[in-house]
Each structure stands twice: as structure tokens, then as C-alpha cells.
N, C-alpha and C positions, 0 to 999 in steps of 0.2 A: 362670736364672729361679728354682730352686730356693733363691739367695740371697737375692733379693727376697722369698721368699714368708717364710724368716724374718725379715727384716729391716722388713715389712711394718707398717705402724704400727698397725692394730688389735691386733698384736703387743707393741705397745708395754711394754706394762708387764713382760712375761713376756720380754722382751729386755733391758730394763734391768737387769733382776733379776738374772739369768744375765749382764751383764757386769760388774754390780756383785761378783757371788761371785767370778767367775772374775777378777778384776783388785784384790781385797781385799788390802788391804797392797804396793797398789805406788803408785806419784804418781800413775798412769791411775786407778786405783780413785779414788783424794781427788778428782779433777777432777770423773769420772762423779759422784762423790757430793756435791760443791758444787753442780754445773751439770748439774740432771738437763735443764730445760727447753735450752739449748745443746746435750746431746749427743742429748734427744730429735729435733731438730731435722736434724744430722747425720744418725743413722740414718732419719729420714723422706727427707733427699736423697739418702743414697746406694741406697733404697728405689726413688726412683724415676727415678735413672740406672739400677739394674739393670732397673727394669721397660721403660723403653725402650727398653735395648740387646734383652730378650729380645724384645718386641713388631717390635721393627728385624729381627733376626734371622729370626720367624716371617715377615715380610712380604715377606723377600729370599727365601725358600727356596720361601714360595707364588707371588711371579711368575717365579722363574725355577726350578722343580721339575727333579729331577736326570731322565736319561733313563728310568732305567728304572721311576721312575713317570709317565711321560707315557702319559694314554691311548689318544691318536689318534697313536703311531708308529706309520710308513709301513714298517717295517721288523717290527714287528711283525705286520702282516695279509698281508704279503708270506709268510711263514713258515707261518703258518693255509690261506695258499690250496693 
């Protein structure tokens, strides 16, 4: 999720920027800097495949929560008694 949050398209222009510097002087740079609306485009999809996989991710983990945060284990109040 951390990717998405830079990859995020309010992001946009401060991402471009920063792949414009870091890829200056190679063929990716000439591309980025012909086709900014196509590679805006790109980092907005790959934005928000990361955000679904992390949202997928957070939605596995809250229905099926590992054990030792579950708070009605029977194995837990067994221990307390």
C-alpha cells in the first residue's frame, strides 16, 4: 500500500517529476517526456491495482483474523478461569 500511496495521482505531478530526473538521458526518460498524458495514465492504473490488491489484502486479514487476535477464543477464558 505504501506504493500506491506514492503512485497515487494527486501525486501526479511530483511523480512525474522525480521520473523525469531519475530516467534523464535514457530512451524511458524521451518516452516519459513525449507521452506525459500516456505515462500519467499508466502510473494512475498501476495506482490503483496497488490499491486494490492492499484494500483485498486488508479485507482477507479482517474476515479471517489470525488467532491470537481473536477475541472470543475458548481457549483463552479457559486459562482466565
Amino acid at each position: 500500500m505504501i506504493g500506491s500511496f506514492v503512485m497515487c495521482p494527486c501525486h501526479l505531478p511530483i511523480t512525474l517529476w522525480w521520473m523525469a530526473l531519475l530516467l534523464s538521458g535514457t530512451a524511458a526518460g524521451a518516452l516519459l517526456r513525449s507521452h506525459p498524458v500516456i505515462v500519467g495514465v499508466i502510473v494512475t492504473l498501476l495506482w490503483l491495482a496497488g490499491t486494490w490488491r492492499g484494500i483485498r489484502y486488508l479485507l482477507i486479514a479482517r474476515a479471517d483474523p489470525p488467532a491470537a487476535l481473536r477475541l472470543s477464543d475458548s481457549s483463552q477464558s479457559e486459562r482466565r478461569s
